[in-house]
Backbone atoms as SQL, in Angstrom:
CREATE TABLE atoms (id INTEGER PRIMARY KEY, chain TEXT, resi INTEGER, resn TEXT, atom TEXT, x REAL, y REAL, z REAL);
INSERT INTO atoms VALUES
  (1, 'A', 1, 'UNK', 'N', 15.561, 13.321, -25.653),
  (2, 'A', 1, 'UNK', 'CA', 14.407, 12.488, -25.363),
  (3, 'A', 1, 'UNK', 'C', 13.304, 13.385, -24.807),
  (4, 'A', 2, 'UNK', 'N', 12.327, 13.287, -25.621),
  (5, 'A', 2, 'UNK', 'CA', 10.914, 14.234, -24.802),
  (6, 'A', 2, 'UNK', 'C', 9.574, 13.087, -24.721),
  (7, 'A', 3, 'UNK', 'N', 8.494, 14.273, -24.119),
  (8, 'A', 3, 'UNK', 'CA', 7.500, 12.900, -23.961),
  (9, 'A', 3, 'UNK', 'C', 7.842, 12.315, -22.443),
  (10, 'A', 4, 'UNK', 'N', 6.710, 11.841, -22.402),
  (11, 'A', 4, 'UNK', 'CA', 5.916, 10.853, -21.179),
  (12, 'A', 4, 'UNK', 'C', 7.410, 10.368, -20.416),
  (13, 'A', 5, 'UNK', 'N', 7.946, 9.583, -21.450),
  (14, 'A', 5, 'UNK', 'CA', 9.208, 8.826, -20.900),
  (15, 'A', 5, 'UNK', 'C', 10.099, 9.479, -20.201),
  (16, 'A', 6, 'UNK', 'N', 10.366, 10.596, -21.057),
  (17, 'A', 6, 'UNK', 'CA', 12.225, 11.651, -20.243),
  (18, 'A', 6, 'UNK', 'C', 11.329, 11.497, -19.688),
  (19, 'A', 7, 'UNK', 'N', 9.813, 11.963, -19.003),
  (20, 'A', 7, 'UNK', 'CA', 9.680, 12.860, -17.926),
  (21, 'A', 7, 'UNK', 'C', 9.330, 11.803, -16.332),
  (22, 'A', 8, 'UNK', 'N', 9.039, 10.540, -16.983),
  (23, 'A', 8, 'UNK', 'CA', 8.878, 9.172, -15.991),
  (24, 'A', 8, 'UNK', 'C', 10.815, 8.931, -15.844),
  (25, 'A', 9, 'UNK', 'N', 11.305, 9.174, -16.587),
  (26, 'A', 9, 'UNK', 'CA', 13.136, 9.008, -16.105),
  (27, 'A', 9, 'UNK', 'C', 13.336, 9.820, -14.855),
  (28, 'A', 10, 'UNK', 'N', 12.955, 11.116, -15.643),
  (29, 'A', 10, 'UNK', 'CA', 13.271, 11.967, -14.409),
  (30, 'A', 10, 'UNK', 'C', 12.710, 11.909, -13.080),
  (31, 'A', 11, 'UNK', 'N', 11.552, 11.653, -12.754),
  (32, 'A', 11, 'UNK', 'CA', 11.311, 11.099, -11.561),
  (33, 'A', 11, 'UNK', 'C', 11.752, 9.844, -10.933),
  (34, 'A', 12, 'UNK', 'N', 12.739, 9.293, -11.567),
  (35, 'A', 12, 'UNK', 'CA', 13.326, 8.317, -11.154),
  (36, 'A', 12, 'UNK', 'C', 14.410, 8.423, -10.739),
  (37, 'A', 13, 'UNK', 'N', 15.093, 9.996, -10.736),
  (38, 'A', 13, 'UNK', 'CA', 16.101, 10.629, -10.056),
  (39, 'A', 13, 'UNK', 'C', 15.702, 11.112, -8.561),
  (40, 'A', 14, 'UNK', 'N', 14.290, 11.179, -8.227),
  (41, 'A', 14, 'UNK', 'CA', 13.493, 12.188, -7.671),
  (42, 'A', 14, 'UNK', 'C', 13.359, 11.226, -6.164),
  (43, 'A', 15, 'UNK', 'N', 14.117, 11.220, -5.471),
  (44, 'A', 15, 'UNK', 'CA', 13.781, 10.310, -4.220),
  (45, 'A', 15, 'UNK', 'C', 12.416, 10.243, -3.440),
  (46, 'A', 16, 'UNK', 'N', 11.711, 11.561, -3.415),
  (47, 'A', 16, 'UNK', 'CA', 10.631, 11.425, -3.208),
  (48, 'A', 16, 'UNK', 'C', 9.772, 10.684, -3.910),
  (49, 'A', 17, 'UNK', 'N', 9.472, 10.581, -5.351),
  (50, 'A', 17, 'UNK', 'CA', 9.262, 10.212, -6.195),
  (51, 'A', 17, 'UNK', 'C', 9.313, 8.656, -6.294),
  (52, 'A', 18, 'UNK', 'N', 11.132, 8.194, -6.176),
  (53, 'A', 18, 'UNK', 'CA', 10.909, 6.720, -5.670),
  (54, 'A', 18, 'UNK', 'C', 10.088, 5.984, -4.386),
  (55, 'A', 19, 'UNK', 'N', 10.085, 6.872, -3.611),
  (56, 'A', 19, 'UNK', 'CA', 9.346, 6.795, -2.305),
  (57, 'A', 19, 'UNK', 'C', 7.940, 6.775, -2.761),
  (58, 'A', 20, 'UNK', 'N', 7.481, 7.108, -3.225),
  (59, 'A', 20, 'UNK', 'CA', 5.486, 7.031, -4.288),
  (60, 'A', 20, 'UNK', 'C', 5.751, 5.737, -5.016),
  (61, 'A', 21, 'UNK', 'N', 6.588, 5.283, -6.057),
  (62, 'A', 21, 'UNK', 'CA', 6.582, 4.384, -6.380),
  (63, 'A', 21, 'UNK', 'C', 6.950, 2.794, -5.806),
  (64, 'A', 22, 'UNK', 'N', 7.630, 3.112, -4.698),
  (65, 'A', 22, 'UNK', 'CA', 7.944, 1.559, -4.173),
  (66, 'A', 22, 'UNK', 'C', 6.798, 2.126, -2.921),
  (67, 'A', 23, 'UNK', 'N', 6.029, 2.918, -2.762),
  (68, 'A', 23, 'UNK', 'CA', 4.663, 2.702, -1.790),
  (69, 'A', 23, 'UNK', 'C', 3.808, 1.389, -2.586),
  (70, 'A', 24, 'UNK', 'N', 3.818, 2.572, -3.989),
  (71, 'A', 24, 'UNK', 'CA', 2.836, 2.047, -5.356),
  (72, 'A', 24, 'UNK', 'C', 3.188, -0.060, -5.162),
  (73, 'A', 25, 'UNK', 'N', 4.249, -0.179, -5.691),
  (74, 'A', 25, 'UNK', 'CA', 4.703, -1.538, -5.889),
  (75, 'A', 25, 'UNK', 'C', 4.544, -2.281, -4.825),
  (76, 'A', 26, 'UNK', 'N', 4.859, -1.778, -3.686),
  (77, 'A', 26, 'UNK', 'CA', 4.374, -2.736, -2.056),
  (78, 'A', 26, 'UNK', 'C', 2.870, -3.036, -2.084),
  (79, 'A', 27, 'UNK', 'N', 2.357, -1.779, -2.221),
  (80, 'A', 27, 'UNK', 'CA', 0.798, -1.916, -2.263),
  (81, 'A', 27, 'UNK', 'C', 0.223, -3.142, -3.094),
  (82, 'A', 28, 'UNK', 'N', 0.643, -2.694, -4.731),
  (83, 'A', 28, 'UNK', 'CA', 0.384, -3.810, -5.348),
  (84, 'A', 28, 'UNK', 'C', 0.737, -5.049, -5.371),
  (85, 'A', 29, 'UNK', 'N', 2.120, -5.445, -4.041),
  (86, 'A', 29, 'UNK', 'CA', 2.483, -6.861, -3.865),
  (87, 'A', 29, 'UNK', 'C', 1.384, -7.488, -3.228),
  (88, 'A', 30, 'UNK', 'N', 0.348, -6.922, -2.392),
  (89, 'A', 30, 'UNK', 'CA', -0.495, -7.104, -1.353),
  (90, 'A', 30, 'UNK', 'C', -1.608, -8.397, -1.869),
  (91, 'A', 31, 'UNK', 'N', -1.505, -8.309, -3.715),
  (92, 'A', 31, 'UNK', 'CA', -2.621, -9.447, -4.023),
  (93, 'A', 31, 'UNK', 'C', -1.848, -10.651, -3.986),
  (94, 'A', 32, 'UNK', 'N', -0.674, -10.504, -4.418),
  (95, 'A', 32, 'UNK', 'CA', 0.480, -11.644, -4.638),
  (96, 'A', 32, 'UNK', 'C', 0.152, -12.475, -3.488),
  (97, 'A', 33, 'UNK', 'N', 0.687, -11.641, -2.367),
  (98, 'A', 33, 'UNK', 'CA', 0.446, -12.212, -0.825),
  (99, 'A', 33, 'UNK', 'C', -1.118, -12.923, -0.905),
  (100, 'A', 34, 'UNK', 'N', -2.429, -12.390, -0.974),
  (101, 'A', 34, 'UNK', 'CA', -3.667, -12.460, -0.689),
  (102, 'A', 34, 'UNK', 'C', -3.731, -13.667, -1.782),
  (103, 'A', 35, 'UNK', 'N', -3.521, -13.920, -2.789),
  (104, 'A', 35, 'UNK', 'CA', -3.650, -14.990, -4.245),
  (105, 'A', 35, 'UNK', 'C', -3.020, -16.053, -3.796),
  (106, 'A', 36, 'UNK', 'N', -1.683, -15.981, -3.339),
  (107, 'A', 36, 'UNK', 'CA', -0.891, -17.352, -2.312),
  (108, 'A', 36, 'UNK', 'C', -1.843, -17.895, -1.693),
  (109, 'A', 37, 'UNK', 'N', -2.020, -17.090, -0.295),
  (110, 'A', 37, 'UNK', 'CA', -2.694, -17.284, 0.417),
  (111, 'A', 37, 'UNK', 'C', -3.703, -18.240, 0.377),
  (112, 'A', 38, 'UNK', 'N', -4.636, -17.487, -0.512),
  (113, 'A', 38, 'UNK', 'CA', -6.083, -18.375, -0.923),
  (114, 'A', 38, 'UNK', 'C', -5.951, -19.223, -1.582),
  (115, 'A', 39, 'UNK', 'N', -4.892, -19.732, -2.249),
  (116, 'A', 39, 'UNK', 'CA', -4.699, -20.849, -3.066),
  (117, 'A', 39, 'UNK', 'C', -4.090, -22.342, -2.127),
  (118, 'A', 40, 'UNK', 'N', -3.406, -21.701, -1.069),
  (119, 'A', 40, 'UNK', 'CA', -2.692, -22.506, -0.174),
  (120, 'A', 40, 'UNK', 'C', -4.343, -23.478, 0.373),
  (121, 'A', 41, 'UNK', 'N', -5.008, -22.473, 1.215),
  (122, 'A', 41, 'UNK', 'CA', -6.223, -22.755, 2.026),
  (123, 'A', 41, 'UNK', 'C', -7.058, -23.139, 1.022),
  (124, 'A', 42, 'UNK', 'N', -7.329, -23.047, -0.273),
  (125, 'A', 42, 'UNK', 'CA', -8.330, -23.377, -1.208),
  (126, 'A', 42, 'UNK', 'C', -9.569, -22.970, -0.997),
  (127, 'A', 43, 'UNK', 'N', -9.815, -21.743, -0.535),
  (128, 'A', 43, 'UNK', 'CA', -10.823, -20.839, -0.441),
  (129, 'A', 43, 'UNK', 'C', -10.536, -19.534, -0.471),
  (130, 'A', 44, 'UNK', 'N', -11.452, -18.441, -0.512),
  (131, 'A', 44, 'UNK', 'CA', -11.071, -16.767, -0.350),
  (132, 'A', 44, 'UNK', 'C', -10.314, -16.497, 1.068),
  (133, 'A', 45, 'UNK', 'N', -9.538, -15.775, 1.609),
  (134, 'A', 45, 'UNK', 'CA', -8.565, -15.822, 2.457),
  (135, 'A', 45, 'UNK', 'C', -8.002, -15.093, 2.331),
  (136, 'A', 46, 'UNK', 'N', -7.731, -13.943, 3.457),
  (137, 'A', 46, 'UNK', 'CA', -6.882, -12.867, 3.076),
  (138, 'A', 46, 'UNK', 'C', -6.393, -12.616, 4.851),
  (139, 'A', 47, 'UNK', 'N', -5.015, -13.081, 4.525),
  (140, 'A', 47, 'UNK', 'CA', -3.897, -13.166, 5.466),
  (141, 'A', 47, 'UNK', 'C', -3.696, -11.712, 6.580),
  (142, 'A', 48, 'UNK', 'N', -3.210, -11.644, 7.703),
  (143, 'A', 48, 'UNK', 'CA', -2.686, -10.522, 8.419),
  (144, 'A', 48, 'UNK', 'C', -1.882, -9.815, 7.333),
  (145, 'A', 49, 'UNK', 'N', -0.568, -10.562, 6.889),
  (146, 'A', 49, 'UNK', 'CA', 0.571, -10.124, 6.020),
  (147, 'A', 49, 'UNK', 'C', -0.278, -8.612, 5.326),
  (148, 'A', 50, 'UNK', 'N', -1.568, -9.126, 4.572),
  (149, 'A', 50, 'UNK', 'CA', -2.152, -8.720, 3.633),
  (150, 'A', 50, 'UNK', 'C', -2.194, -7.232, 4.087),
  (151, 'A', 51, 'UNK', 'N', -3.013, -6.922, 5.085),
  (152, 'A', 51, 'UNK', 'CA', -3.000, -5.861, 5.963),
  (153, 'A', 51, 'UNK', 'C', -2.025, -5.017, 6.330),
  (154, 'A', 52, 'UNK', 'N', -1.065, -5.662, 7.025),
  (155, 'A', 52, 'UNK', 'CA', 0.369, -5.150, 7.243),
  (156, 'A', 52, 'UNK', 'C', 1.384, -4.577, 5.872),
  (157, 'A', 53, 'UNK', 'N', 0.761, -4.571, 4.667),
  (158, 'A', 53, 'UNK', 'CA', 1.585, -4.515, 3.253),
  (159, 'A', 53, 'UNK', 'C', 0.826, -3.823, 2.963),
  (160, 'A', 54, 'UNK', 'N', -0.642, -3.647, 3.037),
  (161, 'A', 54, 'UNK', 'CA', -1.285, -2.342, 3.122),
  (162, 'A', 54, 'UNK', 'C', -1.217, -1.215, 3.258),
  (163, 'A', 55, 'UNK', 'N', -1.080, -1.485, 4.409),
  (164, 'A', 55, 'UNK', 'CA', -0.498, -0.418, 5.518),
  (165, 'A', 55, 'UNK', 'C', 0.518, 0.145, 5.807),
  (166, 'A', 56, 'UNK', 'N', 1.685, -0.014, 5.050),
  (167, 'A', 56, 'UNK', 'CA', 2.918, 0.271, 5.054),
  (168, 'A', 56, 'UNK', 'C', 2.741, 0.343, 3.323),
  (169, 'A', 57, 'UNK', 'N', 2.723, 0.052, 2.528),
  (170, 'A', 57, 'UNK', 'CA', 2.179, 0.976, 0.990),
  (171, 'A', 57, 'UNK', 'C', 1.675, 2.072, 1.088),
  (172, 'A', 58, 'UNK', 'N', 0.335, 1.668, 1.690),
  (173, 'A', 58, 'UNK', 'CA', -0.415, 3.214, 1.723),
  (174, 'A', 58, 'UNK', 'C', 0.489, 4.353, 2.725),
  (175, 'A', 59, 'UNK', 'N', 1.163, 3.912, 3.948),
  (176, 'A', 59, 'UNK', 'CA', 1.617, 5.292, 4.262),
  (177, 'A', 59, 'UNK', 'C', 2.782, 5.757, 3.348),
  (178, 'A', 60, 'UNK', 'N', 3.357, 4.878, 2.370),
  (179, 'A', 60, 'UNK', 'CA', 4.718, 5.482, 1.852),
  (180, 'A', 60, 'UNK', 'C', 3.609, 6.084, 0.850),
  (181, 'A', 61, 'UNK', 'N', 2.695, 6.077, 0.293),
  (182, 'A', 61, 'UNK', 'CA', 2.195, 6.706, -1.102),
  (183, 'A', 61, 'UNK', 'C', 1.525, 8.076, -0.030),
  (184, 'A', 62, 'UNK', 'N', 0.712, 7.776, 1.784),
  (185, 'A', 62, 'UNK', 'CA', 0.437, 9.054, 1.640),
  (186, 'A', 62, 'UNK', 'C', 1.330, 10.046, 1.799),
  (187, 'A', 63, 'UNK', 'N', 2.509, 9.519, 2.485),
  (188, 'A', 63, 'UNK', 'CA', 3.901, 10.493, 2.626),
  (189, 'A', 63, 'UNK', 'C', 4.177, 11.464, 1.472),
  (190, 'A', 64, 'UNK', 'N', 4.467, 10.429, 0.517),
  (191, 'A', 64, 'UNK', 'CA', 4.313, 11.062, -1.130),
  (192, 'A', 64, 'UNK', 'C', 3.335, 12.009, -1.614),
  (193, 'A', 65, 'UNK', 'N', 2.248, 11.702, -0.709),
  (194, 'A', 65, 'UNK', 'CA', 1.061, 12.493, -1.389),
  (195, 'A', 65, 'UNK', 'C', 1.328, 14.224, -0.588),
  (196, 'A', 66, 'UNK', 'N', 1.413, 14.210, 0.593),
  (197, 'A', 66, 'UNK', 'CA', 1.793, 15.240, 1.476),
  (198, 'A', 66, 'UNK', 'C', 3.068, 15.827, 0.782),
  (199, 'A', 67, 'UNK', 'N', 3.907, 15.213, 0.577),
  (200, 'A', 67, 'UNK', 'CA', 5.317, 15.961, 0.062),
  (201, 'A', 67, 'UNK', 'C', 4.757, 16.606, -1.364),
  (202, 'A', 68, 'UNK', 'N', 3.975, 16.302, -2.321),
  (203, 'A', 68, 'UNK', 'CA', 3.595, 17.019, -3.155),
  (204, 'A', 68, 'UNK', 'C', 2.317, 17.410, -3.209),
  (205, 'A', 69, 'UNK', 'N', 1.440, 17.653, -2.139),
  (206, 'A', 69, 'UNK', 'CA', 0.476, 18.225, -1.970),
  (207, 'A', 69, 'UNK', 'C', -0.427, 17.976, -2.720),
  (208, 'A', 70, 'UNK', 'N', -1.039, 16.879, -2.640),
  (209, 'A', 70, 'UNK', 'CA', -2.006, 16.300, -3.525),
  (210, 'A', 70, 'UNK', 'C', -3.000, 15.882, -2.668),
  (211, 'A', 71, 'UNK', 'N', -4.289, 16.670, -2.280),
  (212, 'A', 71, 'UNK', 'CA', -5.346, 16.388, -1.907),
  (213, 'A', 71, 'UNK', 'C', -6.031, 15.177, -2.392),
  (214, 'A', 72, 'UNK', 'N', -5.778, 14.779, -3.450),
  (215, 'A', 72, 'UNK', 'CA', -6.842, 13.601, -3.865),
  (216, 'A', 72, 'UNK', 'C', -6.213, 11.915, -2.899),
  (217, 'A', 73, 'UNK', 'N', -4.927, 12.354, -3.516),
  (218, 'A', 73, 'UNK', 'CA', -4.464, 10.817, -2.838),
  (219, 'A', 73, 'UNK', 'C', -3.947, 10.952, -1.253),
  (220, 'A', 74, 'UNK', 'N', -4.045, 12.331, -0.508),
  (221, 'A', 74, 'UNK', 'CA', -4.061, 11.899, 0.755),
  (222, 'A', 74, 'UNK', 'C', -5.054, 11.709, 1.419),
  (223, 'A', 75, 'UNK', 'N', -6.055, 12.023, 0.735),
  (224, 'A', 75, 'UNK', 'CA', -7.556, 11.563, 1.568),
  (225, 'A', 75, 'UNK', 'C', -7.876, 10.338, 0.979),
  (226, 'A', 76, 'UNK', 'N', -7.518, 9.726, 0.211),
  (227, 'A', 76, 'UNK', 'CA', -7.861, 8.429, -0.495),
  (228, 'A', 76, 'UNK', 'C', -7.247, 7.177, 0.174),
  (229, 'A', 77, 'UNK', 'N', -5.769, 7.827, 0.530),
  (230, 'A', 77, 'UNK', 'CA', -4.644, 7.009, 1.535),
  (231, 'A', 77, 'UNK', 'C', -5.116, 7.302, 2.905),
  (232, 'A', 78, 'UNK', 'N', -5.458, 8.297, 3.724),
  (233, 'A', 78, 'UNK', 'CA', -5.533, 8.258, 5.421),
  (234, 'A', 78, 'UNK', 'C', -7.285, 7.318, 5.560),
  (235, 'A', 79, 'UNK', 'N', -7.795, 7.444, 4.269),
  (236, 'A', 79, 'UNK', 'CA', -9.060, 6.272, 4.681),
  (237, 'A', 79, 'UNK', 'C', -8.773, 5.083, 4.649),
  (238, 'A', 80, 'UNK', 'N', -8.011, 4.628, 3.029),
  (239, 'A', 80, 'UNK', 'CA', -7.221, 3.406, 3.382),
  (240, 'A', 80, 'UNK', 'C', -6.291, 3.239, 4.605),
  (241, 'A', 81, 'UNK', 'N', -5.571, 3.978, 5.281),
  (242, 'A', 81, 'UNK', 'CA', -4.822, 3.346, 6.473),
  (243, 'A', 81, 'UNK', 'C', -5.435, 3.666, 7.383),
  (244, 'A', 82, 'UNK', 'N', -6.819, 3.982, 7.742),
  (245, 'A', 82, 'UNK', 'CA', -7.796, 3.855, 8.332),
  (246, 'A', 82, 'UNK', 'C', -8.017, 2.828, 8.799),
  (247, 'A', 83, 'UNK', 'N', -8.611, 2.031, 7.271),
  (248, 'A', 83, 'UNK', 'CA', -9.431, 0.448, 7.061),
  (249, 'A', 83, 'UNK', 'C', -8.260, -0.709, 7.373),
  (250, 'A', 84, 'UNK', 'N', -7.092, -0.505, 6.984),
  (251, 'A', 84, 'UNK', 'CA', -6.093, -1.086, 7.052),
  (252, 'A', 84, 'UNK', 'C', -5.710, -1.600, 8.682),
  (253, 'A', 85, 'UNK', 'N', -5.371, -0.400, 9.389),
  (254, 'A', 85, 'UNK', 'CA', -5.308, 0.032, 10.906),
  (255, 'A', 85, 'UNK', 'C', -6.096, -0.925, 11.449),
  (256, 'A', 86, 'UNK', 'N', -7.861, -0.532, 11.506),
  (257, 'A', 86, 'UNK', 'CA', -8.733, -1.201, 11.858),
  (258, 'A', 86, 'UNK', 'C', -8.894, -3.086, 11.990),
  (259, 'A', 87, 'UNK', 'N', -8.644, -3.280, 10.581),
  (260, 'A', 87, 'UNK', 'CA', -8.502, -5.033, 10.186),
  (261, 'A', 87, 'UNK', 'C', -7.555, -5.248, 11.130),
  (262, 'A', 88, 'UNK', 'N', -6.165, -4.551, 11.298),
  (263, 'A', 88, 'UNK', 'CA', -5.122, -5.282, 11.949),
  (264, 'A', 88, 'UNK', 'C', -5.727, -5.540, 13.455),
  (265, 'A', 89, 'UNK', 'N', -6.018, -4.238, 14.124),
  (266, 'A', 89, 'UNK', 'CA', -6.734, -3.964, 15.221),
  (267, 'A', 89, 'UNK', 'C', -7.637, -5.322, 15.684),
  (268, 'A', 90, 'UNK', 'N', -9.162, -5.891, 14.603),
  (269, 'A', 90, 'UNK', 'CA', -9.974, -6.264, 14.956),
  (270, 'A', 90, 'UNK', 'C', -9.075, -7.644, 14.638),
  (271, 'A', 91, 'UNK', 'N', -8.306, -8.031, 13.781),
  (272, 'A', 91, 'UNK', 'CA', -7.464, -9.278, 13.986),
  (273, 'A', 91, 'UNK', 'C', -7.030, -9.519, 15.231),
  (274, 'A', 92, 'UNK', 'N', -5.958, -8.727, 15.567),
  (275, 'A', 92, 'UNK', 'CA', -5.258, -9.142, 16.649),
  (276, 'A', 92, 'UNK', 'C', -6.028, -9.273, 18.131),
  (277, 'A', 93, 'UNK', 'N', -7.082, -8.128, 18.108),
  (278, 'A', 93, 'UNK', 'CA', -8.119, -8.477, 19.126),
  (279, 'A', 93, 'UNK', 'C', -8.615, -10.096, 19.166),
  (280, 'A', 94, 'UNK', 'N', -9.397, -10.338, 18.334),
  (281, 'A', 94, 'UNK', 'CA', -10.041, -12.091, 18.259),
  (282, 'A', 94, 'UNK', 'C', -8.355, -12.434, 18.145),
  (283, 'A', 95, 'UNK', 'N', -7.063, -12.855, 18.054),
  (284, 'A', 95, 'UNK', 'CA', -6.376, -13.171, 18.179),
  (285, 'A', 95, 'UNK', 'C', -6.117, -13.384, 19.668),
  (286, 'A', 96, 'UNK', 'N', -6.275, -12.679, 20.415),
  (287, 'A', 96, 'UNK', 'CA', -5.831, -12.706, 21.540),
  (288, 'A', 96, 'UNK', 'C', -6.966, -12.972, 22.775),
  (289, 'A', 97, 'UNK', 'N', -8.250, -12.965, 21.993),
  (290, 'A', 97, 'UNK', 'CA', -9.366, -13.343, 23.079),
  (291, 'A', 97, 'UNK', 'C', -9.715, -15.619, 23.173),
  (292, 'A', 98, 'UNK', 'N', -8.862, -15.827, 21.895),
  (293, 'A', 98, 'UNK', 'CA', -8.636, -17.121, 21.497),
  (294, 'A', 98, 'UNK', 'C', -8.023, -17.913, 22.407);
């Protein structure tokens, strides 16, 4: 087997590798969560959860990104868990001044 595929198999041996991809897949559960959400409330709406699935995606993808030394997606990820950080932050603040 050659091509794209063997070589997407083989990183599927690659624990680090799974570790980038179930960042990847958490991350992308994050609309699932946010699409519920707003459908429940029947307006735009985007939950704590939303944040917190963020934020725990993005650090498993920047982990990934550091273990293979990829400048693009660890500066792309420490801004996202930046913004991520922050939302939770300014949530739980008005959460607790309530």
């Amino acid at each position: 087997m050659q091509g794209w595929f063997a070589e997407f198999l083989l990183h599927l041996q690659d624990p680090w590798a799974m570790l980038g991809f179930g960042g990847q897949a958490l991350f992308f559960s994050r609309w699932v969560v946010q699409w519920v959400a707003a459908e429940r409330k029947k307006e735009s709406y985007v939950p704590l959860s939303f944040w917190y699935i963020s934020l725990a995606g993005g650090l498993m993808v920047l982990i990934y990104a550091i273990k293979v030394h990829n400048p693009v997606f660890m500066l792309g990820q420490i801004i996202g868990c930046a913004n991520y950080s922050r939302n939770i932050m300014l949530i739980r603040a008005k959460e607790a001044a309530q």
